[in-house]
N, C-alpha and C positions, 0 to 999 in steps of 0.2 A: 553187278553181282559177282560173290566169287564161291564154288563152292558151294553153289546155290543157296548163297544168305545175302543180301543186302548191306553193302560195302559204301561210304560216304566219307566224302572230303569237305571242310570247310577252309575259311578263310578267317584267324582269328581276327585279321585288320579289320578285315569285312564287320563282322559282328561287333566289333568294338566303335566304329565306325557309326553302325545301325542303330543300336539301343540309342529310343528315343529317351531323347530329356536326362540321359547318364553321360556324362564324360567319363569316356574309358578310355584306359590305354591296352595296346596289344597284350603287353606280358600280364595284364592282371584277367586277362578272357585263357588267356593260355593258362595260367595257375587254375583257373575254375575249371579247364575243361581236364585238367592232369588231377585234379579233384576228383571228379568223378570216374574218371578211368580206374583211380585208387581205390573208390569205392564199385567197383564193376559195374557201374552204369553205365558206362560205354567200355567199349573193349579196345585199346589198340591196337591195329596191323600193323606187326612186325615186316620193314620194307624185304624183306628175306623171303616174308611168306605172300610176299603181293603175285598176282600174273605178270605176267612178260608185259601185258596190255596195261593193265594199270600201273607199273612201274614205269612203262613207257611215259605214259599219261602226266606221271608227280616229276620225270624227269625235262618235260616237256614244258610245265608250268615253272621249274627252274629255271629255265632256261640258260644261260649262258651265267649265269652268277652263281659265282661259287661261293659264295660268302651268305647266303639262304641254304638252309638243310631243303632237301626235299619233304613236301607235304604229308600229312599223317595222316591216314587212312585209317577211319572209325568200323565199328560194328555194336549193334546196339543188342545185347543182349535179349533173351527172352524175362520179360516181367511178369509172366504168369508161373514160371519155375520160380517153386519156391526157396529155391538155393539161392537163386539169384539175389532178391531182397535181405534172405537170411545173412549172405554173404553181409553185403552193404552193410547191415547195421551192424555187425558184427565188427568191422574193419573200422567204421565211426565209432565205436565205442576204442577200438584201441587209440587210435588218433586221438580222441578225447581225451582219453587215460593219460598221453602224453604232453596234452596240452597243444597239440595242431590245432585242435577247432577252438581253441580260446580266439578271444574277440581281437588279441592280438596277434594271430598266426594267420583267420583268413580276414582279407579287407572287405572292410565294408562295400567298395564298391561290386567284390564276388556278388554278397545278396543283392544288390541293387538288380544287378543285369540278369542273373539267373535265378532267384529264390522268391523276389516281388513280382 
């Protein structure tokens, strides 16, 4: 916790890794999850504004390779504020407007892993 909200780390390899019966690669679990950050379903922590503890923690999973950024640190917003959803759709429809969510901007394999 930080802050007193609920603070989480994944591992995109991990999850791409995971998902049964999908071949995925890292960076296309990474585009889905900067997807949704876009869209404020998840929020992320700016390493700026992490604790002394958990920056210890993403510097410690680094470890000695400098050539890996340090780990991104999530926070899930609340889904019963209605801003919160308001946002999302509101922020999908500009994307759409643009042509991000055409079937050519996100990969099929996004829906696979996270929308089936």
């Amino acid at each position: 916790m930080q802050n007193h909200k609920d603070i989480f780390y994944v591992s995109t390899t991990y999850i791409a890794e995971m998902k049964m019966g999908v071949q995925s690669k890292q960076p296309i679990v990474s585009r889905a999850i900067n997807l949704f950050a876009l869209l404020w379903l998840g929020e992320k922590v700016p390493h700026h504004a992490l604790s002394k503890e958990l920056l210890s923690i993403a510097k410690a999973i680094q470890g000695n390779n400098t050539k890996t950024r340090l780990i991104t640190f999530f926070q899930i917003p609340s889904y019963e504020k209605a801003q919160t959803l308001k946002y999302a759709e509101g922020m999908a429809k500009k994307l759409k407007n643009v042509g991000i969510l055409s079937d050519r901007s996100v990969n099929k394999k996004v829906y696979q892993i996270f929308l089936v």
